[in-house]
MITIFI-555348 format. One record per residue (C-alpha): residue in one letter; x, y, z. Coordinates in steps of 0.05 Angstrom, whole numbers, padded with zeros to 5 digits, always signed. Each point is the difference from the previous one (the first is absolute). Layout:
BEGIN
AXYZ/...
// end
This chain:
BEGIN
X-00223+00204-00228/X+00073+00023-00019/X+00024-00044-00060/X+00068+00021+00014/X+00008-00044+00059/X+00019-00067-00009/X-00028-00042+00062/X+00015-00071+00010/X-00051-00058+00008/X+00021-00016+00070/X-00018-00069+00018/X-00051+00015+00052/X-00053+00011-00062/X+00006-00081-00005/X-00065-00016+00027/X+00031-00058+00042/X+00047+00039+00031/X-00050+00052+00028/X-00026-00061+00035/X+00070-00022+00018/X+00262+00464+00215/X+00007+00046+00002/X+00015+00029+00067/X-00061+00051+00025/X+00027+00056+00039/X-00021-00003+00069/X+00004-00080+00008/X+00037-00032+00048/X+00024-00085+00009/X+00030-00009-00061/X+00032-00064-00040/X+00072+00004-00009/X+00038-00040-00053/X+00067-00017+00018/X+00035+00054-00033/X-00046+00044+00036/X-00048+00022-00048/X-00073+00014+00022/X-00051-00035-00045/X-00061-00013+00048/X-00031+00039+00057/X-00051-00046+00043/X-00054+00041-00027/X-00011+00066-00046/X-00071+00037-00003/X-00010+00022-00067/X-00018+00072-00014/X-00077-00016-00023/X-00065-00019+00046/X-00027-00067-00026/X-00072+00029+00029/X-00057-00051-00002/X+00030-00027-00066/X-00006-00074+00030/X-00073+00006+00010/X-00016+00032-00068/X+00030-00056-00031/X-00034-00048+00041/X-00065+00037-00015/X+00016+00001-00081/X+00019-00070+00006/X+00065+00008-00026/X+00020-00044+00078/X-00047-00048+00016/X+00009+00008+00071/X-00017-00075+00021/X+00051-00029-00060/X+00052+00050+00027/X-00009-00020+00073/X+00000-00075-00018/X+00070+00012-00028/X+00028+00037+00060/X-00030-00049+00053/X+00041-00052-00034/X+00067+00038+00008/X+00015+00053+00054/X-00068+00034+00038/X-00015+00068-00035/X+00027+00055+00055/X-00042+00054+00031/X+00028+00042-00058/X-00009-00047-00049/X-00064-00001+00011/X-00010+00072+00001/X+00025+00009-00066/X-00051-00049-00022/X-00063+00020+00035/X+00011+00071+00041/X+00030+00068-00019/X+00073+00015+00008/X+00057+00045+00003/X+00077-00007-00032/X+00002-00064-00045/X+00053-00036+00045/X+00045-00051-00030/X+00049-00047+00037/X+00026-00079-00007/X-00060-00032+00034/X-00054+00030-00043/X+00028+00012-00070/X-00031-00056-00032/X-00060+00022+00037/X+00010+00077-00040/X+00019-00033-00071/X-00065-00041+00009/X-00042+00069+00013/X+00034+00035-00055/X-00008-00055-00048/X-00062+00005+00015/X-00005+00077-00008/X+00045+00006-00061/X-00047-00056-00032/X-00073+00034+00017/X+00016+00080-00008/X-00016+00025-00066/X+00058+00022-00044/X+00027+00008-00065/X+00056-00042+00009/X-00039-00060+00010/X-00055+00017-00068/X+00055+00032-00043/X+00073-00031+00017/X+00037-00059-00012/X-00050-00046+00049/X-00055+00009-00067/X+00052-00027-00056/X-00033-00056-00027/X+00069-00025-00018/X-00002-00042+00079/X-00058-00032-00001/X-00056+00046+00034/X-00004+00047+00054/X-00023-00062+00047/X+00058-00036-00010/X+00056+00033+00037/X+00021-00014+00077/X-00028+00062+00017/X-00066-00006-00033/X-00018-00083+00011/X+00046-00008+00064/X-00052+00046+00034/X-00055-00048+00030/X-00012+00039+00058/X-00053+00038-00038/X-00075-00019+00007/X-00033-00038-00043/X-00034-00061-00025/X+00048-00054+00026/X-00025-00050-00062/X+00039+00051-00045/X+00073-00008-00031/X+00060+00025+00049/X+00005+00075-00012/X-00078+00008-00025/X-00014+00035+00055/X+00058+00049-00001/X-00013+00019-00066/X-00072+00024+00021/X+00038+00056+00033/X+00062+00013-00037/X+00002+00082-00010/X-00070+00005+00016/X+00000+00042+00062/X+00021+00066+00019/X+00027-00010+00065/X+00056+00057-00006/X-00018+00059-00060/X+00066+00029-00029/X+00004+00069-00033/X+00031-00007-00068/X+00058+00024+00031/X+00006-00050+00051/X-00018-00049-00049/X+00057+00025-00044/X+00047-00012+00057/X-00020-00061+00020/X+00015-00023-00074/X+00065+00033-00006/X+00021-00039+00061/X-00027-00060-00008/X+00038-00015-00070/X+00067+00007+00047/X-00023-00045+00060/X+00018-00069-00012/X+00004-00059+00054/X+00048-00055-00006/X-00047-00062-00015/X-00015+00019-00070/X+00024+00049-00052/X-00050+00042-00010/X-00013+00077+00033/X-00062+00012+00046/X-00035+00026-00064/X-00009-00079-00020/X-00025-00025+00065/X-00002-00063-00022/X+00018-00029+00074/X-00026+00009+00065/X+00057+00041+00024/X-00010+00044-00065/X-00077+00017+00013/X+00013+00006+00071/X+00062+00050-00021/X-00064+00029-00047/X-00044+00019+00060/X+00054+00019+00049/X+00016+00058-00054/X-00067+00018-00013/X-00009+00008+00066/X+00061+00038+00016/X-00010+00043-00064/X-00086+00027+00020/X+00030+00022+00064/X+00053+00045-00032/X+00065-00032+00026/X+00056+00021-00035/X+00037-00038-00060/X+00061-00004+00035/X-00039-00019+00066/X-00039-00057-00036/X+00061-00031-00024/X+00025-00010+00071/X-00066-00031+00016/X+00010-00045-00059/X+00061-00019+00025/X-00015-00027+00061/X-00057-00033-00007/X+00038-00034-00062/X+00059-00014+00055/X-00056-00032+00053/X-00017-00045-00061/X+00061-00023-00033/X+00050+00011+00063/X+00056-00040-00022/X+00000+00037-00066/X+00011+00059+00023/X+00047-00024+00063/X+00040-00027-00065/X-00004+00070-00036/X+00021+00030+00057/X+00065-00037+00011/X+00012+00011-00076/X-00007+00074-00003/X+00041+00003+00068/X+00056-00050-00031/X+00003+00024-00069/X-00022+00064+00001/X+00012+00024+00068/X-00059+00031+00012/X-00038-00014+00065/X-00077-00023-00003/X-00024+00065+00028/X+00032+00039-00049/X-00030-00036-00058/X-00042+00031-00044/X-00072-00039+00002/X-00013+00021-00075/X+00054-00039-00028/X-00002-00052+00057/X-00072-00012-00032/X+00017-00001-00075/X+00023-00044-00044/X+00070-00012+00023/X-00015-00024+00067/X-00065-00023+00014/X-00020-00036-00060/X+00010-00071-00008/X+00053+00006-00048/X+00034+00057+00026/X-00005-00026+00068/X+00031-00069-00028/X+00065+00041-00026/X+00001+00023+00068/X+00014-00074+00021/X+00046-00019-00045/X+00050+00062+00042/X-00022-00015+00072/X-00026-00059+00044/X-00065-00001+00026/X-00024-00007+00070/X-00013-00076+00015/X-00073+00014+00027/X-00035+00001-00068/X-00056+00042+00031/X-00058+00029-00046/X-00073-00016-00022/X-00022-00034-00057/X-00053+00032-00051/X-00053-00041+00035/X-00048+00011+00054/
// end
């Protein structure tokens, strides 16, 4: 664990309140904000092959299928490819506005069951917040199986870092570390390296993924960026308009790095970002919940 960093206690490790783009070349039918700046294409295939990751987690128990179903079947029907993610073998991860609670969900659920020292050495083990079972990311995840008589988040704990669903060369491993102290999403202040959200461990998996298959640095970024802009839209439809009016730079000449850090995409940063601009009037986004 680095000492050095100073992460806050967000206020998902409250145990009540866990019950409580960038633009990929070759896509076309974008979003336009009105000073025409692209932020969103209708959908972007990410450069890694999800595989049968959907059915090894199913298998490990990481998704218990039936729990998971129950939860779709009570909002929209799983599509064809939804369900191929979850049960079959697949190509391109494909991400778009219909299914990107559908993605965090899988990658929540990947970020939470891969093995990694992130999750048995970082910030998640400091017994300064309570225990590892306490955080949003950790107790928020009852999709798992398990005995149903035990305490919310038992049964996600059975399988936190205990499987090697994707095996990183200590390079890889390196990289994903480097880059996840410097992704941060806007609902909470801490980096990807304290996935203490669900958007955090799913930001976990999606660059674990990315990393094994040998996609580059700069390349992951981009990937982080858009799935970040599927899941906070209006946050980064608002960063958007603020680099454009204050900076005069256009969206697709940002630089995803910085877009990612700190300055932007953190809660804090992303709140000095409001006090400059207005924000779209849509309020669009998913909570740290299932």
């Amino acid at each position: 664990m680095d000492d050095n960093k100073n992460y806050l206690i967000p206020a998902s490790i409250v145990f009540s309140a866990v019950i409580a783009a960038y633009i990929w070349l070759g896509v076309a039918e974008t979003k336009i904000l009105e000073s025409n700046q692209v932020i969103l294409p209708d959908s972007v295939e990410l450069p890694v092959i999800w595989g049968n990751l959907g059915s090894q987690m199913i298998a490990a128990g990481v998704i218990d299928r039936s729990k998971f179903e129950a939860i779709y079947a009570r909002r929209d029907k799983l599509t064809d490819y939804e369900k191929q993610l979850l049960e079959g073998e697949t190509g391109k991860l494909k991400i778009n506005q219909e299914n990107s609670s559908f993605i965090l969900n899988i990658l929540w659920a990947l970020g939470l069951g891969n093995k990694n020292e992130i999750l048995e050495k970082g910030p998640m083990t400091d017994s300064r917040y309570g225990g590892i079972g306490n955080f949003a990311s950790t107790g928020g995840w009852t999709l798992a199986r398990g005995d149903p008589s035990t305490s919310l988040g038992q049964g996600a704990m059975n399988h936190y870092s205990k499987h090697v669903f994707i095996k990183l060369t200590p390079q890889q491993q390196k990289l994903v570390e480097e880059i996840s102290k410097n992704i941060y999403r806007p609902c909470c202040d801490n980096p990807t390296y304290f996935p203490d959200c669900n958007h955090g461990m799913a930001m976990l998996g999606l660059l674990e993924l990315l990393a094994s298959q040998g996609v580059s640095e700069q390349e992951i970024y981009k990937a982080a960026l858009a799935v970040n802009s599927y899941w906070f839209p209006d946050t980064y439809l608002t960063i958007a308009k603020y680099l454009k009016e204050k900076k005069n730079i256009n969206w697709i000449d940002a630089d995803s790095k910085e877009i990612l850090g700190r300055n932007y995409s953190s809660a804090s940063g992303y709140q000095n970002i409001l006090s400059q601009v207005a924000p779209p009037s849509n309020n669009r986004g998913q909570g740290c919940g299932i």
